[in-house]
N, C-alpha and C positions, 0 to 999 in steps of 0.2 A: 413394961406394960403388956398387960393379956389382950388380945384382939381375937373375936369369934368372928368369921366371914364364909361366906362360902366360896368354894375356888372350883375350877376346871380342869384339869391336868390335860397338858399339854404335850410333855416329854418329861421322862425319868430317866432316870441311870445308877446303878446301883455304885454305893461308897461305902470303903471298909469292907469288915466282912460282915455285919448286916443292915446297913444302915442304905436309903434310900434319899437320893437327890431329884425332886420337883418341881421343874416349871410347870409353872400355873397361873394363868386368868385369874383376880379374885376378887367379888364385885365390891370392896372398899378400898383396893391397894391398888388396883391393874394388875402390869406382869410382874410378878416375884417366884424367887428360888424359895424352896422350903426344905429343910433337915428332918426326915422321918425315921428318928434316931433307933437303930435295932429291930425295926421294925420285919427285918425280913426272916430272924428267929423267934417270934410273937407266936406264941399257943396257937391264937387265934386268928392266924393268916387275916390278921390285916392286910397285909401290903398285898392282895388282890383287888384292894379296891384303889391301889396307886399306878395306876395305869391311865394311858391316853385315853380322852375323851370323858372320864370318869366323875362326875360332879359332886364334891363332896364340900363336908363341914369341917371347919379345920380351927385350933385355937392356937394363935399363933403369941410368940414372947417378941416383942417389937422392942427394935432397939435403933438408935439412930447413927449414922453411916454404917449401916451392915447390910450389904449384897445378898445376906443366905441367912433365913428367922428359922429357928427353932420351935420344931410344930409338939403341943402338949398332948392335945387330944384331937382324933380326928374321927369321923365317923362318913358315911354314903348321906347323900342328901338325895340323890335322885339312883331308881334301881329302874333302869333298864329290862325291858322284860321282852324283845326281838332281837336284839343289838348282837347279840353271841352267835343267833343262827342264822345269819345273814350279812354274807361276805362283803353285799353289794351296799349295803351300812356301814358295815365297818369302815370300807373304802372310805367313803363320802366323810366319816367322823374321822378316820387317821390324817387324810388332806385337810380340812376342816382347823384342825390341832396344829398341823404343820404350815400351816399358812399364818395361822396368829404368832405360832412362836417365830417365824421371823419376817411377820409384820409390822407388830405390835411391841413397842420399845417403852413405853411410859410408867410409872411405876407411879400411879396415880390413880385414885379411884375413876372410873366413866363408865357412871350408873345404866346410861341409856345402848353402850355395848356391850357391857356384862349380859347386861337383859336379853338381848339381839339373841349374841353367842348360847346362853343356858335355852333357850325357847326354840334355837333353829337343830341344838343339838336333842331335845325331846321329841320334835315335831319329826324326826328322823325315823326315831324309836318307831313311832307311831303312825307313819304315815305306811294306807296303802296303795298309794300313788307310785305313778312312776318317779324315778327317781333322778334320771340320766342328766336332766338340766340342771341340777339343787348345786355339786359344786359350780358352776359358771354365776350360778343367781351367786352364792358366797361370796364368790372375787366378786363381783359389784356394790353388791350392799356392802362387804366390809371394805370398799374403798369411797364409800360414801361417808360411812363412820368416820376413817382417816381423812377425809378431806380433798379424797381427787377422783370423781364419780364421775365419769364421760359425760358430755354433753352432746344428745340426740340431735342436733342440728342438719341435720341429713338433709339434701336437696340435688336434683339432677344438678342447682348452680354450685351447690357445694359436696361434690362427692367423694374427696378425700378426708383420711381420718388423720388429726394431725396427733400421734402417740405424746406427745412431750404437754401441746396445752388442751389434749383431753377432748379435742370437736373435731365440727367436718370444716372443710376449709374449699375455698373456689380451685388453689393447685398445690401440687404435693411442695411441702418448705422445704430447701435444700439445705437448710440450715438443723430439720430436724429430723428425728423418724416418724416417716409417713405408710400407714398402709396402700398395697397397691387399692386399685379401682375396686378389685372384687373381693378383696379384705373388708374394705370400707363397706362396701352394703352388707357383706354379711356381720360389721357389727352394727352398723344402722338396724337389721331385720333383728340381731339379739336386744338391743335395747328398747326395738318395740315391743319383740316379746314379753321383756318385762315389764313394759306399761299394761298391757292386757291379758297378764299371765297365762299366754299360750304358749305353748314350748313344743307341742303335738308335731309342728313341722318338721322341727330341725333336726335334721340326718347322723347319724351315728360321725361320717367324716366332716360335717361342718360343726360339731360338737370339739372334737379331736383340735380343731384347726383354730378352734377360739380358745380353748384351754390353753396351747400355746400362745396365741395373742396377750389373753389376759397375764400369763406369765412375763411375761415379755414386757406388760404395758405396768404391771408391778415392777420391773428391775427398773425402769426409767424413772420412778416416781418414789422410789425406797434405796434411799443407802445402804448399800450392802446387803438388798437382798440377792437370793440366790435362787436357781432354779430348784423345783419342788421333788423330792424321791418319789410321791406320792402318786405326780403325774401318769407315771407309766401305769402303774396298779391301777388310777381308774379310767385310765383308755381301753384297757383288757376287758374290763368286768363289767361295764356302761356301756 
């Protein structure tokens, strides 16, 4: 069966000698491999548009128990037009990419994160905003998508954050991972921010210091996820 969907590219890697291997987001299927057979000897340098972050139209041949579909036609669905001359995007979209592919495990359609994931990765393109908060808001919203979104409960009587069930708590559980005191408010002060989309305050090092929290509060909460390469590149460039 032919299936037309549009998909994300996440991570590639080339197979054979010209043949391209595709993880990809695709808003009918979730995450799947896709076969972009020869494509790296193509007259017409397709396989430029088989790269991370890249949002494309893909006609895929569905078969059932198959791991890795055989893509017929593919084409660009969304063309980027700041993405290439700006490092501090790039960043924000290769983290972005690297966090879904090993967050995201279901091989399922979910219409309402495909949507999220294509709209946060155009509003990227296009925004002239600062930028430095967009991955930290990522790791929140897409763990709202997955189903484990912290809970703002913050109070002088509850000022611990408890990592494992996601709130603040009255004392650190010995039983879990707790952030210290002044972890905990600075993620109470990020989750207000993102109640009132202020982010104007937060410091280049309590930026740095939640991106490892967040990382951190993903391993607890995802089986076999892993720390991020991506991390380092946007501490440098943010």
């Amino acid at each position: 069966m032919l299936t037309k969907t549009k998909a994300i590219v996440l991570k590639t890697t080339k197979y054979a000698d010209a043949s391209i291997i595709a993880k990809v987001y695709t808003e009918q299927m979730g995450l799947v491999s896709l076969l972009f057979q020869g494509v790296r000897k193509s007259r017409y340098n397709k396989a430029s548009i088989i790269q991370p972050s890249y949002i494309i139209t893909v006609d895929i041949y569905l078969k059932q128990n198959k791991s890795l579909f055989n893509v017929k036609e593919f084409s660009l669905a969304n063309l980027y037009l700041h993405i290439n001359n700006d490092f501090s995007k790039q960043a924000i979209l290769l983290f972005a990419c690297e966090l879904l592919n090993k967050s995201v495990r279901e091989q399922e359609e979910n219409q309402a994160l495909y949507n999220y994931v294509e709209q946060f990765f155009i509003m990227i393109d296009y925004s002239d905003e600062k930028l430095a908060h967009l991955p930290l808001l990522f790791f929140y919203q897409l763990a709202a998508y997955l189903g484990f979104e912290p809970l703002n409960n913050y109070s002088i009587h509850q000022p611990y954050f408890n990592m494992v069930n996601g709130e603040f708590e009255k004392m650190p559980n010995t039983r879990h991972q707790n952030l210290s005191i002044e972890d905990s408010l600075l993620m109470h002060q990020f989750l207000s921010f993102v109640t009132s989309n202020s982010f104007s305050s937060l410091s280049k090092i309590n930026r740095t210091k939640l991106l490892d929290i967040w990382t951190n509060y993903y391993k607890i909460h995802l089986a076999e996820f892993h720390s991020l390469n991506s991390i380092k590149i946007l501490q440098e460039v943010l």
